[in-house]
C-alpha positions in Angstrom: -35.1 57.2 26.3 -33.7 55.2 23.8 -30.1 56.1 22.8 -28.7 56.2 19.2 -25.2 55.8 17.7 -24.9 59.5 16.7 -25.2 59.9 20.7 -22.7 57.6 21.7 -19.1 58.1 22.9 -16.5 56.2 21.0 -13.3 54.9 21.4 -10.9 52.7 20.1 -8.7 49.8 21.8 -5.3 49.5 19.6 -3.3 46.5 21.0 -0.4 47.8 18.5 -0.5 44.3 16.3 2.6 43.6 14.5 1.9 42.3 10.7 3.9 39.8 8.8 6.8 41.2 7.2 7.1 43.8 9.8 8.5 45.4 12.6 7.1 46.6 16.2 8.4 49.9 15.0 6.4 50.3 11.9 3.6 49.2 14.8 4.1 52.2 16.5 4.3 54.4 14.0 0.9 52.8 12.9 -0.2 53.0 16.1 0.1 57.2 16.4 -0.8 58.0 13.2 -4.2 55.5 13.6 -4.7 58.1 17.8 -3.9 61.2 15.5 -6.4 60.3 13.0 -8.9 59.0 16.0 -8.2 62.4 17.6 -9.6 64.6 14.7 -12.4 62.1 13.9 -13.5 63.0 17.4 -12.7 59.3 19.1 -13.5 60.1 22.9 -10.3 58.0 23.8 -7.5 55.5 22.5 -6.6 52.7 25.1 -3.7 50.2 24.6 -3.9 47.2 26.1 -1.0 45.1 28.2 0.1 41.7 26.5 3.2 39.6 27.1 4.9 37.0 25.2 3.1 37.6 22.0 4.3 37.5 18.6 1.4 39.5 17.1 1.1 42.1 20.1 3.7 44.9 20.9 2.0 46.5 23.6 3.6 44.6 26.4 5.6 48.3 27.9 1.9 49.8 27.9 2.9 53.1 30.0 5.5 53.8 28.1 3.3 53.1 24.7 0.5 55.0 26.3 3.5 58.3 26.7 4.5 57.9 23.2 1.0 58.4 21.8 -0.4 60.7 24.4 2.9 62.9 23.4 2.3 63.0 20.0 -1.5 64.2 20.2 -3.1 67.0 22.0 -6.8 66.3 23.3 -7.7 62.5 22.8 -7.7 60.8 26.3 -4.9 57.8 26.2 -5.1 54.9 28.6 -5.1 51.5 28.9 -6.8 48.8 28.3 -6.0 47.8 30.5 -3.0 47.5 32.9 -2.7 44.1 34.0 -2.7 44.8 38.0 -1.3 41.0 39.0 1.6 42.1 36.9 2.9 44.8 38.8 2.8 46.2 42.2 0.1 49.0 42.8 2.4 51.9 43.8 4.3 50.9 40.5 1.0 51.7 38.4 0.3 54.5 40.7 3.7 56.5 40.0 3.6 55.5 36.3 0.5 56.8 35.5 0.8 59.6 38.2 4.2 60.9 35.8 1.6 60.4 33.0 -0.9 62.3 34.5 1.5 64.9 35.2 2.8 65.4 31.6 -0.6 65.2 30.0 -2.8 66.5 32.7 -6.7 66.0 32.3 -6.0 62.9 29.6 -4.8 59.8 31.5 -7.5 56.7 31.9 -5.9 54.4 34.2 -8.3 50.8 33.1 -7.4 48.0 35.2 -7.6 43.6 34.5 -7.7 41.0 36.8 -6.2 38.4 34.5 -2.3 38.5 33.8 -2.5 39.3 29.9 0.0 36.3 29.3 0.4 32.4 29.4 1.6 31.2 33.0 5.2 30.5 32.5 5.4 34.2 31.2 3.3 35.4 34.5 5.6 33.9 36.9 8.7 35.5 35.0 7.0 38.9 35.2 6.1 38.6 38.6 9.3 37.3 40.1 9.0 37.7 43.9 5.7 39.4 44.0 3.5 38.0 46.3 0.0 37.5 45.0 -2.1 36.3 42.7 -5.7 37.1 40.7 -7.8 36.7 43.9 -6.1 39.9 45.7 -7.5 42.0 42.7 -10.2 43.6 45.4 -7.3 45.1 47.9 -5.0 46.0 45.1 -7.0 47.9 43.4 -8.4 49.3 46.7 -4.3 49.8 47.7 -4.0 51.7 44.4 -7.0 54.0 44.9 -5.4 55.2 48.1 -2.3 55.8 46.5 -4.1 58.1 44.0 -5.9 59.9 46.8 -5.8 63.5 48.4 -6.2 61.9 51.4 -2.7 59.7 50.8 -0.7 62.8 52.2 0.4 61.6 55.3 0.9 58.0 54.5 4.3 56.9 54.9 4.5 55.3 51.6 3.2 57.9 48.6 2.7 58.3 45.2 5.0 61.6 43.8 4.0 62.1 41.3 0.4 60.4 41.0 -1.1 61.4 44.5 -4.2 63.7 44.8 -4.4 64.0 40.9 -7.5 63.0 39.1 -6.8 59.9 37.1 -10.0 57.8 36.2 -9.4 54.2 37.5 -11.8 52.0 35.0 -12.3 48.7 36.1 -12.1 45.5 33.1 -13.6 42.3 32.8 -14.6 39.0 30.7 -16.7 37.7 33.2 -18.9 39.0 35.5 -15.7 39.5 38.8 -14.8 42.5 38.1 -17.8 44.4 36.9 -19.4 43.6 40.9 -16.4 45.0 42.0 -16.7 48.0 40.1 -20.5 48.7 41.0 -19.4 48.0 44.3 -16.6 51.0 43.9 -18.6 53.0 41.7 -16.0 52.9 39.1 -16.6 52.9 35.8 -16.5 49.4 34.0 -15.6 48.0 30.4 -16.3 44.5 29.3 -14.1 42.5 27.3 -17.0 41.5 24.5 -14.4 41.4 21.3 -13.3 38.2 22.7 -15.4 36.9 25.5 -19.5 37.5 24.5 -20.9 34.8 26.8 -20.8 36.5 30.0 -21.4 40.6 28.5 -25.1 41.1 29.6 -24.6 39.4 33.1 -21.6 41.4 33.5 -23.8 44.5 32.7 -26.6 43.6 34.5 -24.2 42.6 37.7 -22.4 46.0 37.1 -26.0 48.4 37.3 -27.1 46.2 40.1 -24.3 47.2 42.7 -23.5 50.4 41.6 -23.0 52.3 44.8 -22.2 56.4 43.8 -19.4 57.3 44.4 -16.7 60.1 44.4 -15.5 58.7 41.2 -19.2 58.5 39.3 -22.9 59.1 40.9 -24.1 56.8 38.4 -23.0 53.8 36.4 -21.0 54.5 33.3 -20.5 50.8 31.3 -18.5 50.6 28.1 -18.3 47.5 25.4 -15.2 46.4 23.1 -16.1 44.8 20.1 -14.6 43.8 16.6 -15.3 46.3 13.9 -14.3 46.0 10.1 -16.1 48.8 8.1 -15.5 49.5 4.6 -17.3 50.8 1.0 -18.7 47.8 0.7 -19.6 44.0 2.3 -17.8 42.0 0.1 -14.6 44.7 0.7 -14.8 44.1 4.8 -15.0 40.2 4.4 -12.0 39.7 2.6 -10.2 42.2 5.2 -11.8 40.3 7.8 -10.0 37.2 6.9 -6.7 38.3 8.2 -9.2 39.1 11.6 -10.1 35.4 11.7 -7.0 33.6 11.1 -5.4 36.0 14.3 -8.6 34.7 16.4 -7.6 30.5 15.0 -4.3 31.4 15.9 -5.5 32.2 19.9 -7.8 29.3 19.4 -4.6 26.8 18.6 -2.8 28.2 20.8 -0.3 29.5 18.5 1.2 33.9 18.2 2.0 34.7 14.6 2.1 38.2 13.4 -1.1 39.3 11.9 -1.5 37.8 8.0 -2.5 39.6 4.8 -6.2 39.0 4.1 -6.9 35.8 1.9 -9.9 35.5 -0.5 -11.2 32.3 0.8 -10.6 30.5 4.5 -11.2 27.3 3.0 -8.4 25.0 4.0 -6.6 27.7 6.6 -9.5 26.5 9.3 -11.6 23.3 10.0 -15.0 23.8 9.9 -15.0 23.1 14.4 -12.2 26.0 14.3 -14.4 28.5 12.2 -17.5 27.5 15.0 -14.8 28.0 17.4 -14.2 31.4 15.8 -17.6 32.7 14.9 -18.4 31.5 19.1 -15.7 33.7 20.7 -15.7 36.6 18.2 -19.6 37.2 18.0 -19.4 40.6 18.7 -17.5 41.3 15.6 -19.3 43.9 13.0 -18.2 43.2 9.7 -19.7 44.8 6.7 -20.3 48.0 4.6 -21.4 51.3 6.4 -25.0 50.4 6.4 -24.8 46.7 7.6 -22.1 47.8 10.5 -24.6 50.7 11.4 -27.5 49.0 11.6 -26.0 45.8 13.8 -24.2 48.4 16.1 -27.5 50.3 16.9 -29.2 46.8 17.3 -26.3 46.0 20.0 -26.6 49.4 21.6 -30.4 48.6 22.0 -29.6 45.3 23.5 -27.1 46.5 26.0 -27.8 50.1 26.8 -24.5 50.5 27.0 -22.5 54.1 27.6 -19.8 54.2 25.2 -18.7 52.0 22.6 -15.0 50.8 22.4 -14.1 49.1 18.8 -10.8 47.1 17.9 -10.2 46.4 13.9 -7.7 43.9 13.4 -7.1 45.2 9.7 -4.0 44.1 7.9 -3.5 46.9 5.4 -3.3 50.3 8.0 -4.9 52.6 5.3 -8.1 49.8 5.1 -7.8 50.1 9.3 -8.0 54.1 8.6 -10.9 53.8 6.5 -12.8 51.4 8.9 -12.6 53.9 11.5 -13.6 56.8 10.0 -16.7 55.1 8.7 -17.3 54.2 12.1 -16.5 57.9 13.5 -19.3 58.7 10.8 -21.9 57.6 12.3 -20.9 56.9 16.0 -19.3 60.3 17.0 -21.1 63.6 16.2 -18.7 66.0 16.6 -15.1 66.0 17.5 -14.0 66.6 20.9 -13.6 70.2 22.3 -10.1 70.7 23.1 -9.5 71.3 26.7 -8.8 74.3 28.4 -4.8 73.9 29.9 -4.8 71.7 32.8 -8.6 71.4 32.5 -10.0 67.6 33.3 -12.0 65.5 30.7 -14.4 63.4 33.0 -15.9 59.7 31.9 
């Protein structure tokens, strides 16, 4: 049967972006007021997303980001999005998350990346003596999953708190690694499309393929990120989309700025190979008035089939970013989410 926006779970990816002329703590308090708004618009989840060495990105202390909004709202489910495993050892994630668990049982998502969220030098600085690297993804996040399990009881190295609680473990990807390994886990899987769209339907198709059920999922669950900018009007989201594209020429040259204000023309900020460049690795962006984003959105969720939608609005002015959402809420989300019952667990 073919599914419709107003069916469709979705969520938001915040990677708490710093703007020119301010601070990460004006980020932050962006960042809870954008969950709390999410949470009564009925956004399924809010994820934060791991990042080092970034001048634009203050999400780098993601659990502790991830405590500071789930503590300031009552039912939306906060994860991440994801926790970059390389980064840290698995019993690490597992106790971090296992406190969070604890503390706001029944709304933790635990997403994990293969990829260290960083440049190299910064990598080796975070690792310092751990022994790895991206290829032990597979056992880690197999190590982790024990951790997290009932059956982790008589180990003689535990989780306390994080064991035998019911944390979903999603597995991330821009290519089409990890979403094997999470049909081969029957985990659920989210693809990086906001700023990797080559690989999304292989990654997809890879995903459904080798889904084995689970005790985590019986069948697949597959969510997409991609770059929304909604507003009253098309001309409106352009212009705000222009502080969007000069944070995607700034990954593109290799350079971290805080995000800009929004210009009225790009002409002379990029080259016309950087705007290609741009328009290449950001095609999954949705940029228009309520009836252009709606219309592309349900064409991409005919295309992909996917099972919940994740959206990220780089928006320089916070009440423009409020509006965006709620226009998306409008016509993605049907109803806000029932509040949980104490200690009751929301499932993918």
């Amino acid at each position: 049967m073919k599914k419709t926006l107003a069916q469709l779970p979705v969520s938001i990816l915040d990677l708490a972006v710093i703007l020119e002329g301010h601070t990460p703590a004006d980020t932050f308090r962006n960042t809870l007021d954008l969950a709390q708004h999410a949470e009564r618009w009925g956004y399924q989840r809010f994820w934060l997303a791991e990042h080092h060495n970034m001048a634009s990105i203050a999400s780098s202390a993601t659990a502790v980001l991830i405590g500071y909004v789930a503590g300031g709202t009552s039912r939306i489910r906060v994860g991440s999005g994801g926790i970059m495993l390389p980064n840290h050892a698995p019993l690490i994630v597992a106790e971090q998350f296992g406190t969070l668990a604890t503390l706001y049982p029944g709304r933790i998502d635990l997403g994990l990346g293969r990829a260290p969220g960083t440049d190299q030098l910064t990598a080796m600085a975070l690792r310092r003596d751990l022994q790895g690297s991206v290829e032990d993804f597979p056992r880690h996040v197999q190590e982790l999953l024990g951790y997290l399990s009932a059956d982790n009881s008589t180990s003689r190295v535990r989780a306390v708190p994080g064991e035998g609680l019911d944390i979903p473990v999603w597995l991330l990807g821009s290519s089409t690694y990890s979403a094997q390994l999470a049909g081969l886990l029957g985990l659920p899987f989210a693809f990086a499309s906001h700023f990797a769209p080559a690989q999304l339907q292989a990654a997809l198709h890879l995903y459904r393929e080798n889904f084995r059920p689970s005790e985590y999922l019986a069948e697949p669950y597959a969510a997409a990120c991609v770059n929304v900018i909604a507003a009253d009007s098309d001309a409106e989201a352009e212009q705000l989309a222009t502080s969007f594209y000069q944070l995607a020429l700034n990954i593109i040259r290799g350079t971290s700025r805080p995000l800009q204000p929004p210009v009225d023309d790009m002409q002379g900020i990029w080259s016309d190979m950087e705007r290609e460049a741009v328009g290449q690795m950001m095609a999954y962006s949705f940029i228009g008035g309520p009836a252009k984003v709606q219309k592309q959105l349900q064409t991409f969720l005919d295309n992909t089939g996917i099972d919940e939608l994740l959206a990220v609005s780089h928006i320089y002015d916070h009440t423009a970013r409020l509006r965006s959402y709620a226009l998306l809420s409008s016509f993605c989300q049907p109803a806000a989410v029932a509040e949980p019952a104490p200690g009751a667990t929301l499932q993918v």
